[in-house]
C-alpha positions in Angstrom: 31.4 -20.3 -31.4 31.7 -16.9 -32.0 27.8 -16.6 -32.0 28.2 -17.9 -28.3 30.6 -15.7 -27.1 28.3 -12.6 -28.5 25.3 -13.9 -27.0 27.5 -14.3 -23.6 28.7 -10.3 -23.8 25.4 -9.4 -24.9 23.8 -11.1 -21.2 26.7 -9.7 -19.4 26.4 -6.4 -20.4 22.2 -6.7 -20.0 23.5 -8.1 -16.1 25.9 -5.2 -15.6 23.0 -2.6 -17.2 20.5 -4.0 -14.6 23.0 -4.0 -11.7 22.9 -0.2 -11.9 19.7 0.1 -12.5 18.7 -1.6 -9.1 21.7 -0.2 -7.2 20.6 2.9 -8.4 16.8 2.2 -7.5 18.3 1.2 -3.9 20.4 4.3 -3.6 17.4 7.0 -3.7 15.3 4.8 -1.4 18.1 4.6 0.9 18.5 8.5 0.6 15.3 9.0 1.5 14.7 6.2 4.2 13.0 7.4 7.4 15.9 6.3 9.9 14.6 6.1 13.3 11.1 6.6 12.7 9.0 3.1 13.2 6.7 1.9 11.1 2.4 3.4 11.1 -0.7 3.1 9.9 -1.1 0.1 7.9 2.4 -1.3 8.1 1.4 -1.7 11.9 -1.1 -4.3 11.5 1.5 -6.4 9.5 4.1 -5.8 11.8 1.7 -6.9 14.7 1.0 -10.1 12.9 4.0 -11.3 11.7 5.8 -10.9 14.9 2.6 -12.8 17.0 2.7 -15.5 14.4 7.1 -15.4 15.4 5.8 -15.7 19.0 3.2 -18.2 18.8 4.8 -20.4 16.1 1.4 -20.5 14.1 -1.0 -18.1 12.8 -2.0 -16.0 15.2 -6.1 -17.3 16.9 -8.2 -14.5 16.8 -6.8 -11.8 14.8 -9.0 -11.5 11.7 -6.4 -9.1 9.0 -7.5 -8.5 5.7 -4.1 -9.6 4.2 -2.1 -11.8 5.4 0.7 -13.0 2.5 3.1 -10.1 3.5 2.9 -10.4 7.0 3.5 -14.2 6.3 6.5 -13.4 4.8 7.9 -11.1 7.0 7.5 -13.7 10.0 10.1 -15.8 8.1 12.2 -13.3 7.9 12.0 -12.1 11.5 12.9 -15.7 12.5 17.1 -14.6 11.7 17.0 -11.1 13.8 16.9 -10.3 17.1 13.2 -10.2 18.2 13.6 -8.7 21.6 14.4 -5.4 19.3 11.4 -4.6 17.8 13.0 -1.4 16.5 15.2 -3.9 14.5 12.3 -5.7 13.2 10.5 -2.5 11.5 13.6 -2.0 10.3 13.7 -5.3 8.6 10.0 -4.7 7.5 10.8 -1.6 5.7 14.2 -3.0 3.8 12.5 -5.9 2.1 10.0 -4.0 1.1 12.6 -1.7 -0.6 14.7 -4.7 -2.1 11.3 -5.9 -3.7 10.6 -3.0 -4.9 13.7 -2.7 -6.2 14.2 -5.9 -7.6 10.9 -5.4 -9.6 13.1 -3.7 -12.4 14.3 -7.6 -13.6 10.7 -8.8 -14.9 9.6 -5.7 -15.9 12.5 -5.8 -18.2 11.8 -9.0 -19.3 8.5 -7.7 -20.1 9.6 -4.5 -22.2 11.7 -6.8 -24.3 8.6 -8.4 -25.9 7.4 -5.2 -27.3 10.7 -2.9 -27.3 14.2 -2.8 -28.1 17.2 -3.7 -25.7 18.0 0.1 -24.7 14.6 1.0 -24.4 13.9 -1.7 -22.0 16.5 -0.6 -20.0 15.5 2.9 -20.0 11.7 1.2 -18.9 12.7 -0.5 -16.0 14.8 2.5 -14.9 11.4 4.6 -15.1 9.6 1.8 -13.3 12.5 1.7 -10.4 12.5 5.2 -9.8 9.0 5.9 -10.4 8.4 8.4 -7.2 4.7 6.7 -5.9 6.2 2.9 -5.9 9.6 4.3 -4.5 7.6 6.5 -1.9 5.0 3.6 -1.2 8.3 0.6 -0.2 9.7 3.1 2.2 6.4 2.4 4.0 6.6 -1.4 4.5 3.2 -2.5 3.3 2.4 -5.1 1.3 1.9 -3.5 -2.1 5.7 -3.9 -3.4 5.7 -7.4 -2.7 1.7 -7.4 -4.5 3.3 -5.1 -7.6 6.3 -7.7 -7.8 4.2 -11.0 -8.0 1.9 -9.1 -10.3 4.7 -8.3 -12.6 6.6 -12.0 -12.4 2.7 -13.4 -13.4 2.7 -11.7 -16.2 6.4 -12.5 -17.8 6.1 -16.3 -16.4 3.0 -16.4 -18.7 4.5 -14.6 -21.6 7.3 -17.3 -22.0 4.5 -19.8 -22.9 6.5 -22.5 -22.1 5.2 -25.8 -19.7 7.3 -24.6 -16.9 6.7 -21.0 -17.1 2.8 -21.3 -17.3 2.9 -23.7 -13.8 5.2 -20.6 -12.3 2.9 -18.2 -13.7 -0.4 -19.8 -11.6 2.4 -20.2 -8.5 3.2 -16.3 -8.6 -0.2 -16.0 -9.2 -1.3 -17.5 -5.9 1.4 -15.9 -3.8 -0.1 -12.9 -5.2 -3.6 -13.6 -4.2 -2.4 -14.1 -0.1 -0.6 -10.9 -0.7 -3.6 -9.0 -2.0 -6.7 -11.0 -2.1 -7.8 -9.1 -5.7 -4.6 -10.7 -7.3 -7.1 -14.1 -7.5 -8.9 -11.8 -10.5 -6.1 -12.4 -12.6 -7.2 -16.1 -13.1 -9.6 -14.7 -15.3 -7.6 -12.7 -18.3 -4.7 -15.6 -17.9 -7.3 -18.2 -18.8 -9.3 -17.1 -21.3 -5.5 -16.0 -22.8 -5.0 -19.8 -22.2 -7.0 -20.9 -24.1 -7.7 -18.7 -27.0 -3.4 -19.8 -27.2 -3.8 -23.3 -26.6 -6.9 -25.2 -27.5 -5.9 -29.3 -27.9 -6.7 -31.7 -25.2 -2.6 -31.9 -23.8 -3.1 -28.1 -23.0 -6.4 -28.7 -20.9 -4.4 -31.0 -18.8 -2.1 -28.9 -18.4 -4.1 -26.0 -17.5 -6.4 -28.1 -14.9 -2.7 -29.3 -13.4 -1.7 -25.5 -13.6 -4.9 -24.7 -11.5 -4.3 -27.4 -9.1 -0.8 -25.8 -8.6 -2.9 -22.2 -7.6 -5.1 -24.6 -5.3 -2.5 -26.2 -3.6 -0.8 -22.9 -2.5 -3.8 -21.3 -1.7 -5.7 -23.8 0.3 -3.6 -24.5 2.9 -2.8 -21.0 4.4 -7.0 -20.2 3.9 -8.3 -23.0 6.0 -5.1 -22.0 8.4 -6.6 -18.8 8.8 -10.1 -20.1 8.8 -9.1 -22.1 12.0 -7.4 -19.1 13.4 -10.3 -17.3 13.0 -12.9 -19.3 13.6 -14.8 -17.1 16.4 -15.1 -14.2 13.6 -18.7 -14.7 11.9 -20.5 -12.5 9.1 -24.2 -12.7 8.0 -23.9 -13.0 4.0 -27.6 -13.2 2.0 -26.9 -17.1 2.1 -26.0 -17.9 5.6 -23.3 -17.2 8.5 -19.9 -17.6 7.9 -17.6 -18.3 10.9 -13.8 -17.7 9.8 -11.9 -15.8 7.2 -9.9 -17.7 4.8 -8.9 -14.2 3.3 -9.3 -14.2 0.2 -13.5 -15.5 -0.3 -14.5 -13.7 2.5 -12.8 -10.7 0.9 -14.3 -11.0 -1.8 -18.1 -11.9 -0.7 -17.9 -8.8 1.4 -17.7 -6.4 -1.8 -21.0 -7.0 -3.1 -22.2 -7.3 0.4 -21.2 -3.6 1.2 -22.8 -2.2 -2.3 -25.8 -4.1 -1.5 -26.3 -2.9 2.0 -25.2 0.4 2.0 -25.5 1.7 -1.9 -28.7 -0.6 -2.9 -30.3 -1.3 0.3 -29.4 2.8 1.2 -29.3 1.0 5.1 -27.6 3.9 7.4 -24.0 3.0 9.1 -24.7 2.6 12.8 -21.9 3.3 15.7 -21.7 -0.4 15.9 -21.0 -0.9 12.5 -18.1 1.2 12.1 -16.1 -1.2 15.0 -16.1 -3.9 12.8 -13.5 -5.0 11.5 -15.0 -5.9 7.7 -13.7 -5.0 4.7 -17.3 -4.3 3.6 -17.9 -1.1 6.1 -14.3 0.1 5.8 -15.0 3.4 4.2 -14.8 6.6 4.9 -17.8 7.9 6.8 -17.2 11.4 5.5 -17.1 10.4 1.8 -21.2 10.5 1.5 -23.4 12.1 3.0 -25.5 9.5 4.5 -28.5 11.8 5.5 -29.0 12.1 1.6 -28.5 8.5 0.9 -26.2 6.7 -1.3 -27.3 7.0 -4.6 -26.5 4.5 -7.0 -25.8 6.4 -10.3 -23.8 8.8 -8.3 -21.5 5.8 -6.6 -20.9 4.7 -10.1 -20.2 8.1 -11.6 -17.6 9.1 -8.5 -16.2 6.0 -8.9 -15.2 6.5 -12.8 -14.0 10.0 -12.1 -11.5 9.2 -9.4 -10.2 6.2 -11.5 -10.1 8.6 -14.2 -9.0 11.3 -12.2 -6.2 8.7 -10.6 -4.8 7.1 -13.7 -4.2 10.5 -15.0 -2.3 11.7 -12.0 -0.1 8.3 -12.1 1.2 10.0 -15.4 2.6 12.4 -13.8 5.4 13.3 -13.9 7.2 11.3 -17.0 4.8 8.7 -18.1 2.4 11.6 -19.7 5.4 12.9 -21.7 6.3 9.6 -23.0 2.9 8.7 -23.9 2.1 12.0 -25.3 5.3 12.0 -27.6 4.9 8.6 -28.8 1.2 9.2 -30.2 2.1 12.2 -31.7 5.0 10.5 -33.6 3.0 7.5 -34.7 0.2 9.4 -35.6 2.6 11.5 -37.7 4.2 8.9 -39.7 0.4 7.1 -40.4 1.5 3.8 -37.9 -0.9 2.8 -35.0 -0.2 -0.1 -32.1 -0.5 -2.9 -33.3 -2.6 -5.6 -31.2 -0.9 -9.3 -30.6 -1.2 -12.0 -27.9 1.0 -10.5 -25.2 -0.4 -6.9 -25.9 -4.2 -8.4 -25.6 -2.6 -10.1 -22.2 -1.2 -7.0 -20.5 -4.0 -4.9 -21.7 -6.4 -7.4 -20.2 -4.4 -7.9 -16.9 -4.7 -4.0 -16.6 -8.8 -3.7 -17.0 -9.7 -6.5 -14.5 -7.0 -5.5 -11.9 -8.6 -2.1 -11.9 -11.7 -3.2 -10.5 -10.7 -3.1 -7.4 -9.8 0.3 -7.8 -13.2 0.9 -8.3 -14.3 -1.0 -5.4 -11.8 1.3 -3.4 -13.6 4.4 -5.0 -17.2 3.6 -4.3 -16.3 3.2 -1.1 -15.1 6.9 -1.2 -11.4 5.9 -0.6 -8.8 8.4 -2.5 -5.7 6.4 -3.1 -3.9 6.4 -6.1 -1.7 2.8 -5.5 -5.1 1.1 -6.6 -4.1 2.4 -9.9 -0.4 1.7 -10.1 -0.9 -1.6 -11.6 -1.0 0.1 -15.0 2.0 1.6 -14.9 3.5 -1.6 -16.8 1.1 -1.0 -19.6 1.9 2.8 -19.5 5.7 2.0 -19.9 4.8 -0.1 -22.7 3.4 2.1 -24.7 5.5 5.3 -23.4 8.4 2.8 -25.2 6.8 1.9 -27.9 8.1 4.2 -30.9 7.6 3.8 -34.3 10.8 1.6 -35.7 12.5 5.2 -37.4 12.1 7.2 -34.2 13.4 5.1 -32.3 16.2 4.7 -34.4 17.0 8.3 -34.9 16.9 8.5 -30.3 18.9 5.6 -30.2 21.8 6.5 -32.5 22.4 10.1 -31.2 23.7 8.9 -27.3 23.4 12.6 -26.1 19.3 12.1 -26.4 19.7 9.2 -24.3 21.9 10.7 -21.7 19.7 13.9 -21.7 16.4 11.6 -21.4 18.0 9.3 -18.4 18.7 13.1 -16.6 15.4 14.5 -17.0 13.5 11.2 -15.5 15.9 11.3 -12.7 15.4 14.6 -12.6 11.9 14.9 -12.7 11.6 11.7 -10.3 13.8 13.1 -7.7 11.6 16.5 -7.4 8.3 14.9 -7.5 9.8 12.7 -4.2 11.0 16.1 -3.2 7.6 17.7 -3.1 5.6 14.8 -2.0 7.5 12.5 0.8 6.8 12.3 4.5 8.3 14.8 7.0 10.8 12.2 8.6 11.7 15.2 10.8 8.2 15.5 12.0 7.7 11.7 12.0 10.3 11.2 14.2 9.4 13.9 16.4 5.9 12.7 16.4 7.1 9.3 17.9 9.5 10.8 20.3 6.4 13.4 22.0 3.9 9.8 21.8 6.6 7.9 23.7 6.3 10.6 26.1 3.0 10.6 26.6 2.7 7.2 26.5 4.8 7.0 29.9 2.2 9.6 31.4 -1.2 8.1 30.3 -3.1 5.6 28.5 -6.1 8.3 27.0 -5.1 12.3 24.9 -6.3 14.1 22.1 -5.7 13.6 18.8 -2.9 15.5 17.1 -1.4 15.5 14.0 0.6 12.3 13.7 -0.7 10.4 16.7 -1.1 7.1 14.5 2.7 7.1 15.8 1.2 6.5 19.7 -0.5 2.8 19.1 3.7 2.2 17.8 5.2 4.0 20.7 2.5 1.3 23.2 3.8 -1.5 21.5 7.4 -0.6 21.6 6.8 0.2 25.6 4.6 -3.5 26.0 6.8 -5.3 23.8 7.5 -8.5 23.9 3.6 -8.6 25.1 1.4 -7.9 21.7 -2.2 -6.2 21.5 -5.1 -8.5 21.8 -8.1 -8.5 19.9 -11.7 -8.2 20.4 -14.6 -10.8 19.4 -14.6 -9.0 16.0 -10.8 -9.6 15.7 -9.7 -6.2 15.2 -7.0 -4.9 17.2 -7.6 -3.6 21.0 -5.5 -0.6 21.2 -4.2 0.6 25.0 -4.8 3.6 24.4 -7.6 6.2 23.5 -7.1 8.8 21.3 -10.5 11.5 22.0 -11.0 13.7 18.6 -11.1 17.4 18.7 -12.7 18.6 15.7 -16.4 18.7 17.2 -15.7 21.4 19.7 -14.6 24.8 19.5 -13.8 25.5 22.7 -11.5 24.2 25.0 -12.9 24.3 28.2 -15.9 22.4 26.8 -13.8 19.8 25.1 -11.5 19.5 28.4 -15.3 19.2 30.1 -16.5 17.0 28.2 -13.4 14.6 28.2 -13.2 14.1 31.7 -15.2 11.2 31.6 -12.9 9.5 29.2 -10.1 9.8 32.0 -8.4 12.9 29.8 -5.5 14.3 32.1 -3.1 15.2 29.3 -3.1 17.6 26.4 -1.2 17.2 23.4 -0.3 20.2 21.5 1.1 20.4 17.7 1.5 22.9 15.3 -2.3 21.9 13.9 -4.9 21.6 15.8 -7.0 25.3 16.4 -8.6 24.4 19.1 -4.7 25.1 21.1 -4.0 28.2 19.5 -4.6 29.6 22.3 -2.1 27.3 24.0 1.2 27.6 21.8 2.2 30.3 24.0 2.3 30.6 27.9 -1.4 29.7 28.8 -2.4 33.3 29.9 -5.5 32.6 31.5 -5.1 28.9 31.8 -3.7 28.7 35.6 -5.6 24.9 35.6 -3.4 23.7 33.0 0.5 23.0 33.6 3.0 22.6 30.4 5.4 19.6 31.3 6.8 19.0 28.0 7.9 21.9 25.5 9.7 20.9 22.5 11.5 24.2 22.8 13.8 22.4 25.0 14.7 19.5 23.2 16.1 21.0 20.3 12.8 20.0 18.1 12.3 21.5 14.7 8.4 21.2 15.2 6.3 22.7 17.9 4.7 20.3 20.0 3.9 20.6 24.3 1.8 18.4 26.8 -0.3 20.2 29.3 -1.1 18.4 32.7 -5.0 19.3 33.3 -5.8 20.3 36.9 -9.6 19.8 37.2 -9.6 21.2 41.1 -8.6 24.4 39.3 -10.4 24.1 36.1 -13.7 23.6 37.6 -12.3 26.5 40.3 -11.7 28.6 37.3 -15.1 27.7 35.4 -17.3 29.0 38.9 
């Protein structure tokens, strides 16, 4: 009995522990939340889909998205708000990718516990919680919180070993692939893990029902979107497939692109580029294509940036720990040791960074590809040798002092590295603006904010798509950077239907232009942020072509 009532205090006081863990995890995201700033970039396309597949009740026909499991999700959620406030909705978007992100702190604990004591886990999830990438990357409202959380509930699910944890583990293990379509490589570690744990005929049962489970989730929503794309057809090396089922298609297109473009050396034509396929998605600028792609160099880039990106997730705590901990070890003559769940998480790790390199040969410079590890870099960051840890854990200033400086540390990485909400915000208030005036400008600094500000001014009515089923945008933005001179770009724009200039604090070509136009008379300012109380300098010039071509004779 009184065994019992221990036990009872003790998961109390591990409930209590967690509690402020997350609230405190919620309370720095909330800090730093971007209110009244809608969501960009990437977070668009999910935010476009979910609310079409509200509108249509059904996937939407036609719109061919690389991942779909988030934007799944959030049309669920979207069902219990107001949808004529699509303001509302981002807002949604953005919270529940913070309270996932958040909530991440319970399975990683779960996790830490296998290899670590009680405290330390706690202090692990606390570094995973406020880690400043995964905190900065949920105020976005993209799918990787929601991919990071079903990555880390895999794992513990299949740590537990028992019948009903392994069936959740391949169930979190699907979810995971609709989310991100490289979560589907973690069927490979988890089996072979399987089966070097369980090798008698019962278990093979199991694991083929365990695999059906996986099937079963997956299936339905990929032949879903197979029917919803159907008009969407790629040439692979064996044939022509019509529809993307988003997760084979995904992954066909990989060694499609490195054949193509990296073994084949076949140039990337103007065409190409307005495809929307995962395989040509790179950045144009990355290679130099009048060289070639050459294939030791591909592979040697790649390495270094997933070298060069796992060190730079270290920063700015997890090097420290590391560092420490092998020194100490290797002081008192005791190495890691190497069981089943280490061999698991270690393996987990290596194949989930393929993708990263993927990401790198196609000259892509993003460090969440790499964030996967951080699990494995609490781990060991935790892992002390039995009398250090003792010696930290007795002496509670240590501990009070360590919780301050990763707070600390956390807190001013955010500091020096988080979005300009001010700017944001202002870059959506001057795209609203000229999003009344016209439908074609320049590009400026931020203008991913106008394709929000068109759907905010069309909404309920949502952008269409093209044959390819990428997005058609309303709007064209006309880039500066190959001109230096403003009367030719202005010339040269005409025929684009440019009537409008955008100016920010950026872009050279206006420098001319951030004062009163002396010189100008063909170009009238109708917006100055000046007057509106802005902290950043932005103004839109009306173009008077009469007196421009007036001024040229």
């Amino acid at each position: 009995m009184e065994s019992i009532s221990i036990s009872v205090k003790k998961w109390n006081k591990t409930i209590i522990s967690l509690s402020l863990i997350m609230i405190l995890g919620l309370s720095i995201r909330f800090v730093y939340y971007p209110f009244d700033v809608p969501i960009v970039i990437d977070s668009f396309y999910d935010f476009v889909y979910a609310s079409k597949t509200v509108f249509d009740n059904g996937l939407p026909i036609g719109y061919a998205v690389t991942n779909t499991g988030w934007a799944n999700f959030l049309s669920f959620l979207f069902l219990f708000f107001d949808k004529t406030n699509p303001s509302q909705l981002m807002d949604v978007q953005r919270t529940a990718s913070i309270i996932i992100s958040t909530i991440t702190a319970l399975p990683i604990f779960f996790i830490l516990r296998r290899f670590v004591d009680y405290k330390w886990a706690l202090i692990g999830s606390l570094l995973l919680v406020v880690e400043p990438r995964l905190l900065l990357i949920s105020l976005e409202g993209i799918n990787y919180s929601l991919f990071f959380f079903l990555f880390v509930l895999t794992i513990i699910f299949f740590l537990k070993k028992t019948s009903l944890s392994l069936f959740l583990s391949f169930a979190c293990l699907a979810f995971c692939a609709i989310v991100r379509y490289e979560g589907l490589l973690l069927v490979i570690p988890i089996s072979i893990m399987y089966f070097i744990k369980f090798r008698n005929k019962k278990s093979t049962l199991r694991f083929l029902g365990m695999v059906a489970i996986m099937v079963i989730i997956i299936l339905p929503i990929g032949i879903l979107r197979m029917q919803a794309t159907d008009n969407y057809c790629i040439e692979y090396i064996f044939g022509t497939v019509c529809g993307q089922d988003g997760i084979t298609n995904n992954i066909l297109s990989g060694p499609r692109f490195f054949y193509t473009y990296i073994v084949l050396n076949e140039q990337l034509t103007e065409s190409d580029s307005k495809i929307d396929d995962p395989s040509i998605e790179f950045h144009r600028e990355a290679y130099d294509k009048q060289e070639g792609l050459n294939i030791l160099k591909v592979i040697h880039e790649s390495f270094s940036r997933l070298a060069k990106f796992l060190g730079l997730s270290l920063i700015p705590y997890f090097g420290f720990f590391i560092a420490f901990n092998v020194i100490s070890r290797i002081k008192n003559w005791k190495g890691f040791g190497l069981n089943f769940d280490s061999i698991l998480i270690l393996s987990c790790t290596g194949i989930m960074l393929l993708p990263a390199l993927y990401a790198y040969t196609r000259g892509i410079d993003e460090i969440r590809y790499v964030l996967v590890a951080l699990p494995l870099f609490c781990i060991i960051s935790l892992s002390w040798n039995k009398s250090v840890s003792e010696k930290i854990l007795k002496n509670q200033s240590i501990i009070v002092i360590l919780i301050v400086l990763i707070l600390i540390s956390s807190i001013t990485f955010i500091e020096f590295n988080k979005r300009d909400s001010i700017h944001d915000r202002e870059s959506f208030l001057v795209s609203q603006k000229i999003v009344e005036l016209t439908s074609v400008t320049n590009v400026f600094h931020q203008s991913g904010y106008v394709k929000t500000a068109v759907l905010i001014s069309d909404w309920p009515i949502l952008p269409e798509t093209s044959d390819s089923g990428r997005i058609i945008h309303n709007f064209q933005k006309i880039p500066t950077k190959n001109h230096h001179d403003l009367a030719e770009f202005i010339s040269d724009s005409k025929k684009y239907g440019l009537k409008y200039l955008v100016i920010d604090k950026d872009n050279e070509l206006f420098n001319d232009l951030r004062k009163d136009p002396v010189g100008y008379p063909y170009l009238n300012k109708i917006f100055d942020s000046n007057n509106f109380d802005f902290e950043n300098k932005f103004m839109i010039y009306e173009i008077n072509y009469k007196l421009f071509y007036d001024n040229d004779k």
